[in-house]
C-alpha positions in Angstrom: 38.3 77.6 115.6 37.8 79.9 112.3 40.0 81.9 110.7 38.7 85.9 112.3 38.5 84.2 116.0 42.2 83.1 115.1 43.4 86.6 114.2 41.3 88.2 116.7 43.2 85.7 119.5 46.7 86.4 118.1 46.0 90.5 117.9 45.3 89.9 121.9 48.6 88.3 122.5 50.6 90.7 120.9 49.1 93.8 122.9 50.1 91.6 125.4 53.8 90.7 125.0 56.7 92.6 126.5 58.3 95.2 124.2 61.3 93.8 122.0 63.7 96.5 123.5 62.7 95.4 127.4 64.2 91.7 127.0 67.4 89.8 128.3 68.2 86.0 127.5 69.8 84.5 130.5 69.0 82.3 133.4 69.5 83.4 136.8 72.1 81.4 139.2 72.2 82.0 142.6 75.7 81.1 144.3 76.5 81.1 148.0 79.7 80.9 149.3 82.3 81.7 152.0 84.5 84.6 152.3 87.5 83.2 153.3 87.8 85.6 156.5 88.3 84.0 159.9 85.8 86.1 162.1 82.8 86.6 158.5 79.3 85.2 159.6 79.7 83.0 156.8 81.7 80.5 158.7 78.6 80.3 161.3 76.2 79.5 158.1 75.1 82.4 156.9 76.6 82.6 153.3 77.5 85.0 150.8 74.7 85.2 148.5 75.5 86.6 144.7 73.3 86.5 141.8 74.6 85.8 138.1 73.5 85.5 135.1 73.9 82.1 132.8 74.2 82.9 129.3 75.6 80.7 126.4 77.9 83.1 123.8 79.2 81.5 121.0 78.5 77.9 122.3 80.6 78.5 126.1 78.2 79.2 128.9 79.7 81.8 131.1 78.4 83.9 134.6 78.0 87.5 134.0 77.4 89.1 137.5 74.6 90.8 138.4 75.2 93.8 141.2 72.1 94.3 143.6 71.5 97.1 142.3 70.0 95.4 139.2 68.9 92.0 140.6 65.4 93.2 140.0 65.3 95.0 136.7 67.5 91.6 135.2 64.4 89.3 136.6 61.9 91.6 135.6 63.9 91.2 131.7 64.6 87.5 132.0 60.7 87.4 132.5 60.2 89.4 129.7 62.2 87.0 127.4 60.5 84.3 128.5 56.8 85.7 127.7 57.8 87.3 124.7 59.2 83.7 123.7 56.0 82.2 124.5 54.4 84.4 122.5 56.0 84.1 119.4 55.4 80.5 119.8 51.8 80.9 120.4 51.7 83.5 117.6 53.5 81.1 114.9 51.3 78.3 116.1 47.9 80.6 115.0 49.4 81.9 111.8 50.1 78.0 110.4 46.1 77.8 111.3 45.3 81.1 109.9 47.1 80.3 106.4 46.4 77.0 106.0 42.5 76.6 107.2 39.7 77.0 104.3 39.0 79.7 103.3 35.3 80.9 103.8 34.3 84.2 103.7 35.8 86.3 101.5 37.1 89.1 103.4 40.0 87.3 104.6 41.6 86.7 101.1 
């Protein structure tokens, strides 16, 4: 691929990636459990469901919580983080191809 299909290819991902601000690293755990009270429907099956978020901070991995309230706006961010990560690796991948490919016309030096 030449150098200005390159540049045009890598201008289109970054219209495309999710704004730096609207990101959160994490991975989402789902945990069911019981309640511990005698008469809950949780005792016939039906399970407590919580969401958290997995996140390693200073090499420990810890849970952080997520209240429904939020469950959607944290997925929608974790998503975020993950195509914005792509991105960059898709954008680093054409910028070794852009600066080290041959240089033919002139306009591009």
């Amino acid at each position: 691929m030449d150098t200005a299909a390159l540049i045009v290819k890598r201008q289109a991902i970054v219209r495309k990636t999710p704004r730096i601000g609207h990101v959160m690293k994490g991975s989402i755990v789902i945990v069911k459990r019981y309640c511990g009270k005698p008469n809950c429907r949780c005792r016939q099956g039906f399970k407590h469901r919580s969401l958290y978020v997995s996140r390693t901070d200073k090499g420990i991995s810890r849970l952080v919580y997520i209240p429904k309230r939020s469950e959607e706006e944290v997925r929608r961010l974790i998503g975020n983080y993950r195509k914005l990560k792509a991105a960059l690796n898709m954008i680093s991948r054409f910028n070794m191809q852009v600066m080290t490919a041959p240089r033919r016309d002139k306009a591009l030096q």
